[in-house]
C-alpha positions as CSV (number, residue, x, y, z in Angstrom):
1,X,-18.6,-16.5,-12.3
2,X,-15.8,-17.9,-14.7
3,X,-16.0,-20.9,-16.1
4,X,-12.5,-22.0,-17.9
5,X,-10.8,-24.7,-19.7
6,X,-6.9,-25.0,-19.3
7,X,-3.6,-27.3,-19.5
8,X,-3.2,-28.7,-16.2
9,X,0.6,-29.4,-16.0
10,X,1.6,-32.8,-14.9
11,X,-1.3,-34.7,-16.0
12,X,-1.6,-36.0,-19.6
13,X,-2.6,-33.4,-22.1
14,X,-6.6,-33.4,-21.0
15,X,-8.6,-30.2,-20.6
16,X,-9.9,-29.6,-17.0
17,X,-12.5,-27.8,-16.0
18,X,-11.9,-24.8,-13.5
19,X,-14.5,-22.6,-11.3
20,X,-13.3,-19.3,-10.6
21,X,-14.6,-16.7,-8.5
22,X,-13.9,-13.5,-7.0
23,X,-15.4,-12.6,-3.5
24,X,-14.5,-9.1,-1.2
25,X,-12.1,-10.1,1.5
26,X,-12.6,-8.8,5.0
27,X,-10.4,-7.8,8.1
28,X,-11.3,-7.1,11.6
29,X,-10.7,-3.5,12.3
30,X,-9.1,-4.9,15.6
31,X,-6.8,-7.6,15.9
32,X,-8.1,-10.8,17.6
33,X,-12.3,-10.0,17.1
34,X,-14.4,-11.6,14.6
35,X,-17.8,-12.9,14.2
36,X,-18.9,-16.5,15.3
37,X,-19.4,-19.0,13.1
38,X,-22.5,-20.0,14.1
39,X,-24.1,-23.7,14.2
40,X,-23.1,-25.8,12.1
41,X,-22.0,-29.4,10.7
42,X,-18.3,-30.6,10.6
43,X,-16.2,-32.8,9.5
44,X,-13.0,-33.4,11.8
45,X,-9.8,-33.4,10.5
46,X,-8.5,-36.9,12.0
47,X,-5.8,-37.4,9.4
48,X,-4.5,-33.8,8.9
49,X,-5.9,-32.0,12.0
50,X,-7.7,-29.5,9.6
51,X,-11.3,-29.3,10.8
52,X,-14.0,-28.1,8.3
53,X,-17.4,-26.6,9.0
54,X,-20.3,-25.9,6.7
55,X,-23.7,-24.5,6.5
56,X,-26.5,-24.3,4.1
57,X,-24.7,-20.8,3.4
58,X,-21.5,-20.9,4.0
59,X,-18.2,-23.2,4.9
60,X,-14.8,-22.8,6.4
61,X,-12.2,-24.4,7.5
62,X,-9.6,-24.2,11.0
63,X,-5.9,-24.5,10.3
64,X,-3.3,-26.1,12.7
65,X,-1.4,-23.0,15.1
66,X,1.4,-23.7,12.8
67,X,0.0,-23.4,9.4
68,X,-1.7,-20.1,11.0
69,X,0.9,-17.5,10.8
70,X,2.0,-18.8,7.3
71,X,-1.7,-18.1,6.1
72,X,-1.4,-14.7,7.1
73,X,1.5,-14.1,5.1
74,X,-0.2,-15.8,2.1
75,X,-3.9,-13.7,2.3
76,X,-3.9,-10.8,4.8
77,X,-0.3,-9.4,4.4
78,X,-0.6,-9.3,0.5
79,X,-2.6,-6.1,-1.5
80,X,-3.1,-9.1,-4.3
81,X,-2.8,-12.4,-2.5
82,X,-2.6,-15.8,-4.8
83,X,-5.6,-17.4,-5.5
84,X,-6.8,-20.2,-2.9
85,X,-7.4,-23.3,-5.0
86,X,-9.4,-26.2,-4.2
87,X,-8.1,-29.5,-6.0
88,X,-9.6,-32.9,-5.8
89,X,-7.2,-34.3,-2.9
90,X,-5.7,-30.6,-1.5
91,X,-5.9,-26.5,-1.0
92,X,-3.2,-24.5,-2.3
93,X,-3.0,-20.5,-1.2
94,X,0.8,-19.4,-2.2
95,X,3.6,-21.5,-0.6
96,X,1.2,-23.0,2.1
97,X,-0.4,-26.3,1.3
98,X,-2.4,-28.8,2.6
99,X,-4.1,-32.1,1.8
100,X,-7.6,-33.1,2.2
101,X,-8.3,-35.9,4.5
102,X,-10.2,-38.9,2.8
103,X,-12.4,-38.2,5.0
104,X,-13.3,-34.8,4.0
105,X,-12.5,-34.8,0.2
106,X,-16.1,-35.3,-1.7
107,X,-17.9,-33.6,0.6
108,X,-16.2,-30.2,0.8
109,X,-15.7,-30.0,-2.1
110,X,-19.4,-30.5,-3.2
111,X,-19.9,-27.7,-0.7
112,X,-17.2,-25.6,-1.8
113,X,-18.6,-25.7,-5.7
114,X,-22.6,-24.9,-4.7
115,X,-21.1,-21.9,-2.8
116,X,-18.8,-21.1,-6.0
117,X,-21.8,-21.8,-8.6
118,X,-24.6,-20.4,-6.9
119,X,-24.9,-17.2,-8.2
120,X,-25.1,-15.0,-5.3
121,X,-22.2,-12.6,-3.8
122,X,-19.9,-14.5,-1.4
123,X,-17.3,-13.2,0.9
124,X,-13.9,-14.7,2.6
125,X,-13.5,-13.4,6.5
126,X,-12.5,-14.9,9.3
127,X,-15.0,-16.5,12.4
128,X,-14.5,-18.2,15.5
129,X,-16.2,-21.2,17.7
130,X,-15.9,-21.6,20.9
131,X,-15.9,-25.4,20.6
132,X,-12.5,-25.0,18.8
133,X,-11.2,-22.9,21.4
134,X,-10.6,-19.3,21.8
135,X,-7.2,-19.4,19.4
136,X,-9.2,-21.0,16.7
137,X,-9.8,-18.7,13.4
138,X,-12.2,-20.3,10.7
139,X,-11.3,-19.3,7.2
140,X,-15.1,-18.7,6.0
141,X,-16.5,-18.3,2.7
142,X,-19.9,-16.9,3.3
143,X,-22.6,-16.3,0.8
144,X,-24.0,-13.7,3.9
145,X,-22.2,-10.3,4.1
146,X,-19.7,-9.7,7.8
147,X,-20.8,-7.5,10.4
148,X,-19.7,-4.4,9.0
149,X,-19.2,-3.2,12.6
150,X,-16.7,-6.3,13.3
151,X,-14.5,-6.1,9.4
152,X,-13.4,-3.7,6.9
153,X,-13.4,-4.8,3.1
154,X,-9.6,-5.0,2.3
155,X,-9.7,-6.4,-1.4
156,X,-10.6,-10.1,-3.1
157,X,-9.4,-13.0,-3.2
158,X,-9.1,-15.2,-6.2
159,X,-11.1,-18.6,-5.5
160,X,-10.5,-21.6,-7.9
161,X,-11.9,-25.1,-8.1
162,X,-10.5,-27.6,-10.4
């Protein structure tokens, strides 16, 4: 785990404090399987139509069919993809961007920092629900390991909380 001090541009010359890790990444070795999520506790996305889910040991998050394709490009299409960044009020991966729901805000990102500051190995692979429906892919970051018979590893992926 990183812990960091930078210039945030835009905001008054004040150090901020940033959380960096870097989990394995994971692919299904077939398009359209993955693992289920499991139970869980979420938090709906009224405002934004972004749904988050969260367990003791791991939390993700269901994109709008739209905002799905552009992910793709952003993560799975890239050797190196950007980093996915959790701000206070929105989550940046690349060119796709989406605020947090007031709704949603402190809590996810308590969740998102105990995952990032715990210690242990995490991973970033998608799941599915059947509650969301059978389109539905939740972005997960998992301090538990994929089914190694379901995903291959296929790199990292840069995570950062500021």
């Amino acid at each position: 785990m990183q812990h960091s001090k930078f210039y945030q541009p835009g905001h008054s010359a004040k150090m901020v404090k940033m959380l960096e890790r870097e989990p394995k990444r994971y692919s299904a070795y077939f398009r359209g399987w993955c693992q289920a999520f499991g139970e869980h506790e979420s938090i709906p996305g009224e405002e934004n139509d972004i749904h988050w889910l969260f367990t003791e040991h791991q939390a993700g998050f269901i994109l709008p069919q739209p905002m799905i394709r552009q992910l793709y490009r952003e993560v799975l299409s890239r050797r190196q993809p950007q980093p996915l960044t959790f701000a206070r009020d929105k989550v940046e991966i690349g060119s796709l961007q989406f605020a947090l729901a007031k709704n949603q805000e402190k809590r996810i990102l308590d969740i998102i920092e105990n995952i990032l500051t715990s210690g242990d190995d995490f991973h970033v692979f998608l799941t599915s629900h059947f509650m969301y429906g059978t389109a539905a892919r939740i972005i997960t970051l998992s301090t538990r390991k994929p089914l190694a018979i379901i995903y291959k590893e296929i790199g990292t992926l840069r995570i950062q909380m500021l």
